[in-house]
N, C-alpha and C positions, 0 to 999 in steps of 0.2 A: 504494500500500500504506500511505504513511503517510496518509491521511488516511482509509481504514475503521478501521487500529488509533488515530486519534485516538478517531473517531464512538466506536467501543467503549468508548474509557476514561472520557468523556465519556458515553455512557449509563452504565457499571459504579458511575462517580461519584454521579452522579444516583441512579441503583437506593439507593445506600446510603446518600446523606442522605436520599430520602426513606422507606426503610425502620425508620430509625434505629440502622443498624450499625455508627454508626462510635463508637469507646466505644478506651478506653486500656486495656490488660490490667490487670489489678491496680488499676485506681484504686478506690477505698473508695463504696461504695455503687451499684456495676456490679455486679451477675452475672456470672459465667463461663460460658460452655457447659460441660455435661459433655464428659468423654471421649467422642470421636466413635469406634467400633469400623466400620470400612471394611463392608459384607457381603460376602459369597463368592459367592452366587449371584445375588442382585439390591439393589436399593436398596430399603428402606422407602419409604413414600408418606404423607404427609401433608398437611393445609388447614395454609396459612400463616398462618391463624389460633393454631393450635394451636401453631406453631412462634414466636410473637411476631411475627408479619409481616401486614402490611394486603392480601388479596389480590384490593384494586381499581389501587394502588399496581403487584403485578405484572401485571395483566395492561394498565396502561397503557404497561408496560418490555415484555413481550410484543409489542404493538402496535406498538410506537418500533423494536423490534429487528429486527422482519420488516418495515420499510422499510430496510433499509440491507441487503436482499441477502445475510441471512445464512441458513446451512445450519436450524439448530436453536439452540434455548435452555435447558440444563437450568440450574435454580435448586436448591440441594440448602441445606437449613438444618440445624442439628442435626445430620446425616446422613441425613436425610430429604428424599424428593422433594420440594419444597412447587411448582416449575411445571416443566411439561417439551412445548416447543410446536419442531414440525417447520413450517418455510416449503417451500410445494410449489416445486419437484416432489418435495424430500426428503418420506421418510416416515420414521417410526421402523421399526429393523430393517433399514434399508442403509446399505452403508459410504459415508460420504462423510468431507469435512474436517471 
């Protein structure tokens, strides 16, 4: 077990130096996200373009993450979908972990 929860923390690390997420709240000449409002019946969807995010970057984190044997990946920015990839035999729409 510890070493899938290393692999993850070690790709979640990677995802966001190379997306460019990692930023200090408040420091002077960062952006903030707005207010993220949760939805009630589903998640918006958006290109990680749109959301500030390079979406060659994710689907090379996509690729990396379904070799380490895991269920599903959702990526949400904003509040919005920007990737959301099931590794067979999962599909979206069944319960798994």
């Amino acid at each position: 077990m510890h070493v899938k929860n290393t692999a993850v923390g070690l790709l979640l690390t990677a995802f966001y130096l190379s997306a460019g997420c990692i930023a200090c709240a408040g420091e002077p000449g960062i952006p903030t996200a707005p207010e993220t409002i949760w939805p009630t019946q589903s998640w918006p969807v958006s290109t990680p373009e749109e959301q500030g995010m390079d979406s060659a970057g994710l689907a090379r984190l996509v690729e990396t993450v379904g070799g380490s044997r895991q269920d599903s990946l959702t990526i949400i920015r904003h509040g919005k979908i920007v990737a959301d990839a099931y590794y067979a035999p999962h599909t979206a729409g069944i319960t798994h972990d």
